[in-house]
C-alpha positions as CSV (number, residue, x, y, z in Angstrom):
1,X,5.4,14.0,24.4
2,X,7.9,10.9,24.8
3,X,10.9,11.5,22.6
4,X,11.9,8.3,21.2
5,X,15.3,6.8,19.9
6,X,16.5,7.7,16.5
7,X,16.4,4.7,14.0
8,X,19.2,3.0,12.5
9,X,21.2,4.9,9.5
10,X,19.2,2.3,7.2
11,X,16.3,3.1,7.7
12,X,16.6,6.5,7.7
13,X,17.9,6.5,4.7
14,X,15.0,4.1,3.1
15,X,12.2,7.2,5.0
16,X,14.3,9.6,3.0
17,X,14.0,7.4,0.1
18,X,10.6,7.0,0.7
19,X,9.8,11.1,0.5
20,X,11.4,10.7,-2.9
21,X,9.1,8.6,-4.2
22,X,6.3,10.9,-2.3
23,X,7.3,13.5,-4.2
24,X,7.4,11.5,-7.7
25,X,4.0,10.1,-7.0
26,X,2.6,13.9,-6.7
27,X,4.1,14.9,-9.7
28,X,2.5,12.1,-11.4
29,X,-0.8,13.0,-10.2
30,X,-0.5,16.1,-11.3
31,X,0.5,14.7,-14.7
32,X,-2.3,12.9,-15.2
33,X,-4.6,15.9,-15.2
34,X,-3.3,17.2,-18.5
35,X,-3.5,20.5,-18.0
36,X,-6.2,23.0,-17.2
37,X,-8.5,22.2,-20.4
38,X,-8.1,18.7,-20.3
39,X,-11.2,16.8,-20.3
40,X,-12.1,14.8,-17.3
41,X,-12.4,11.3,-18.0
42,X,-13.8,8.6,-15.0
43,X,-11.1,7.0,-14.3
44,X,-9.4,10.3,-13.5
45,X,-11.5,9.9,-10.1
46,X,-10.2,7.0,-9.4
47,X,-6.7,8.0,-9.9
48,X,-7.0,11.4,-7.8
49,X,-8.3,8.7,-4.6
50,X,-5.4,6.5,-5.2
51,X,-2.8,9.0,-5.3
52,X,-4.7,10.7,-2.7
53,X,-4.5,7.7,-0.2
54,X,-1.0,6.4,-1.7
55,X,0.4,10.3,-0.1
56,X,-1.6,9.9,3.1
57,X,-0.7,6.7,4.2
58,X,3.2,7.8,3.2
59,X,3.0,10.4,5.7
60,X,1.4,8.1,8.3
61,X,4.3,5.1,7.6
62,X,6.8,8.1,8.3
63,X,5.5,8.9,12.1
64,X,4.6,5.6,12.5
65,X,8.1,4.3,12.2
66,X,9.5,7.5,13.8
67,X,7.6,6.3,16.7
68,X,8.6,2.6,17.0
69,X,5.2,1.3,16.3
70,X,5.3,-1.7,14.6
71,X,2.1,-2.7,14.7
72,X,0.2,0.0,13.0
73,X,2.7,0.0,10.7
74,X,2.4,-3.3,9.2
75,X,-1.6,-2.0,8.8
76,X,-0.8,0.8,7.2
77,X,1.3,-0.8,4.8
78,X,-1.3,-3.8,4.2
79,X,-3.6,-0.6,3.3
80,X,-0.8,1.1,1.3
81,X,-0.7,-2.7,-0.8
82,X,-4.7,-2.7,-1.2
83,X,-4.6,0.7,-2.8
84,X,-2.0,-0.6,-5.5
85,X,-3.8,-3.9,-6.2
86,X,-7.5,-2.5,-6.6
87,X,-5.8,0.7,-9.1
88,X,-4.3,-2.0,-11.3
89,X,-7.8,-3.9,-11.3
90,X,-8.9,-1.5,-14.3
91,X,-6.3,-3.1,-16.6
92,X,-8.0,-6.4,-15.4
93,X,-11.8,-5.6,-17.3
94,X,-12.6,-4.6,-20.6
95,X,-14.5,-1.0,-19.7
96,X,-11.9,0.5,-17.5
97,X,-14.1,3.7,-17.4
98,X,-17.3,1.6,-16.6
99,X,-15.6,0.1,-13.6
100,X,-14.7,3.5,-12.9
101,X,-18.0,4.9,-12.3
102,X,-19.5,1.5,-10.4
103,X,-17.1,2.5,-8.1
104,X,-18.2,5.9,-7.8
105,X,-21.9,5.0,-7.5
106,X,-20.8,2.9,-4.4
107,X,-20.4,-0.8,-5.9
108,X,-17.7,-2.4,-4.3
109,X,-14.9,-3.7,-6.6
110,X,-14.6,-7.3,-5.1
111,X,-18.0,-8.4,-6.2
112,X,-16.9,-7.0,-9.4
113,X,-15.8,-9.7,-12.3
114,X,-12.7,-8.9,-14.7
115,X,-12.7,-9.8,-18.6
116,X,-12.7,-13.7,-17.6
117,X,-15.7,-13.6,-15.4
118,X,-13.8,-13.9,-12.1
119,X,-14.4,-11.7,-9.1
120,X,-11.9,-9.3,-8.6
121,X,-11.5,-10.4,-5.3
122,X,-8.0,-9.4,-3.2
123,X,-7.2,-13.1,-3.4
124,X,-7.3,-12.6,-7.2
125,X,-5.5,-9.3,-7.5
126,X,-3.0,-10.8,-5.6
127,X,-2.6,-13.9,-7.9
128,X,-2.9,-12.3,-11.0
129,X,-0.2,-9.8,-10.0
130,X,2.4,-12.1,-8.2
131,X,3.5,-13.2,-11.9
132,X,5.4,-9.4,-11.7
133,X,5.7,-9.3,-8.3
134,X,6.8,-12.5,-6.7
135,X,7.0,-11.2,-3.2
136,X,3.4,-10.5,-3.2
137,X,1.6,-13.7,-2.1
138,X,3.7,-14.2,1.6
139,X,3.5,-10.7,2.3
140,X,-0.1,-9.9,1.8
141,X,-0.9,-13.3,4.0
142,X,1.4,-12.2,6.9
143,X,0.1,-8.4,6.5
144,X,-3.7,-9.6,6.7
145,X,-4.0,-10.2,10.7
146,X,-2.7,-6.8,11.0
147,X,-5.7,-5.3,9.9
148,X,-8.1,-7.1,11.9
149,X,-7.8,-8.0,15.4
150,X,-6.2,-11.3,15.7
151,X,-3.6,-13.8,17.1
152,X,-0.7,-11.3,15.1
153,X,-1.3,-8.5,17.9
154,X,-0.9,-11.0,20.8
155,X,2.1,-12.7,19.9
156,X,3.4,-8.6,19.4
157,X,2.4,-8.0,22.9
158,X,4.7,-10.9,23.8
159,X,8.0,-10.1,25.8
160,X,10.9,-12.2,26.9
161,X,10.6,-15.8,28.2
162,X,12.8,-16.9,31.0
163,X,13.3,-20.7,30.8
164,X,14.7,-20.7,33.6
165,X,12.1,-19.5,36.1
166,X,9.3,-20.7,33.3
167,X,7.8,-17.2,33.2
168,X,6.9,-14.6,30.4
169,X,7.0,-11.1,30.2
170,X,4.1,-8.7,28.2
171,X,5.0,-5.5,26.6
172,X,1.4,-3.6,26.9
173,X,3.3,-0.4,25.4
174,X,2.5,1.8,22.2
175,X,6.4,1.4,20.9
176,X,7.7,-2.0,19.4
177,X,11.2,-1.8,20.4
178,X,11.8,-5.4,20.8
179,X,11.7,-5.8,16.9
180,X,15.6,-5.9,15.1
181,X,16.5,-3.5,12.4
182,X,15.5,-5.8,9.5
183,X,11.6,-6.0,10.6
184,X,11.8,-1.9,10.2
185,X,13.6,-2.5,6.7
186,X,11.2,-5.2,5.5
187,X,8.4,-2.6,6.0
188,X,9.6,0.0,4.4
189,X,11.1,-1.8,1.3
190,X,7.5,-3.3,0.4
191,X,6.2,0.0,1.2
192,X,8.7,1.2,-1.7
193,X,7.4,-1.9,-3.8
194,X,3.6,-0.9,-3.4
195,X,3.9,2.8,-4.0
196,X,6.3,1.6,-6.9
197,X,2.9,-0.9,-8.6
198,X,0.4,2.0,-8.0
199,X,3.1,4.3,-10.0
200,X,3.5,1.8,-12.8
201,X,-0.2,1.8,-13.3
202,X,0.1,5.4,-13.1
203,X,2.1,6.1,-15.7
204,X,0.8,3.6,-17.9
205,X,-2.7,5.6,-17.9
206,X,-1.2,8.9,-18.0
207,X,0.5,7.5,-21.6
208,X,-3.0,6.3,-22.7
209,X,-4.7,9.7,-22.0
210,X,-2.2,11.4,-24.0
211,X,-2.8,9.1,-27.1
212,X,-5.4,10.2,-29.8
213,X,-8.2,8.1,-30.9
214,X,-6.5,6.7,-33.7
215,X,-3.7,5.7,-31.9
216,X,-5.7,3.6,-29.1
């Protein structure tokens, strides 16, 4: 196995960071569940796959940067940003339970319309939740070719060009090394951002489970 460099002190300090909020996002999954003869709404479902994913693709992000991969990294977190945006879609319809359970029979949630008949389509989730989150919009654009294969990996596999002798290099690698410490931060702050929305949401419905039905 390749040992690779250690990252800056900043973003070491942002992965520590980032196993804090790990840790907080367990406890409010746990939360949620209300104890052992709490009853077990739909939407609980959803929640356990959220959280579920939100700590599995925290993990991943860790090795990924740890590793000097770049590229899988900016998936991961496009991914990590998906999970947050489709949670909050519940708050988005009228029957949050009733979206709950299309998804579990298999429906998918973009051909799904919220309370003003409009799909609930990434484009829209993104829209309707840039008004909190401003940073949203450029982010989820540049994140986008990352998922699919497309001109974003090429210009990754780009090295140096020498003017001089008109020639370019290609880095055909698994590490990203070329890339300065504020692409790593960038990452990893948004990461923080994401894991922060999904939390939000989280604790918003854990509040709403806990309230009788004269107080909804």
């Amino acid at each position: 196995m390749t040992a690779h460099p250690q990252q800056s002190p900043r973003v070491l300090q942002l992965l520590t960071e980032m196993e804090g909020d790990r840790k907080a996002m367990l406890k409010l999954g746990v939360a949620m569940t209300g104890g052992n003869n709490a009853q077990m709404l739909p939407f609980d479902f959803i929640t356990f796959g959220a959280v579920k994913r939100n700590l599995s693709l925290t993990a991943a992000m860790r090795l990924l940067v740890e590793s000097w991969n770049i590229v899988c990294a900016r998936a991961v977190l496009r991914l990590h940003i998906d999970t947050s945006l489709r949670y909050s879609a519940a708050w988005m319809v009228d029957k949050p339970h009733d979206f709950a359970t299309k998804i579990l029979s298999g429906e998918r949630i973009d051909l799904m319309k919220d309370k003003n008949g409009k799909r609930l389509t990434d484009a829209r989730l993104v829209e309707v939740r840039s008004a909190d989150y401003p940073w949203l919009p450029d982010v989820y654009a540049n994140l986008s070719g990352y998922v699919h294969f497309s001109g974003s990996h090429v210009f990754d596999s780009i090295g140096p060009m020498n003017e001089e002798t008109r020639s370019v290099s290609f880095e055909i690698t698994d590490t990203d090394m070329k890339f300065p410490e504020a692409s790593w931060i960038e990452i990893l702050e948004c990461f923080r951002h994401a894991t922060e929305i999904l939390a939000n949401y989280l604790e918003c419905y854990i509040t709403t489970k806990q309230l009788s039905t004269e107080q909804l």
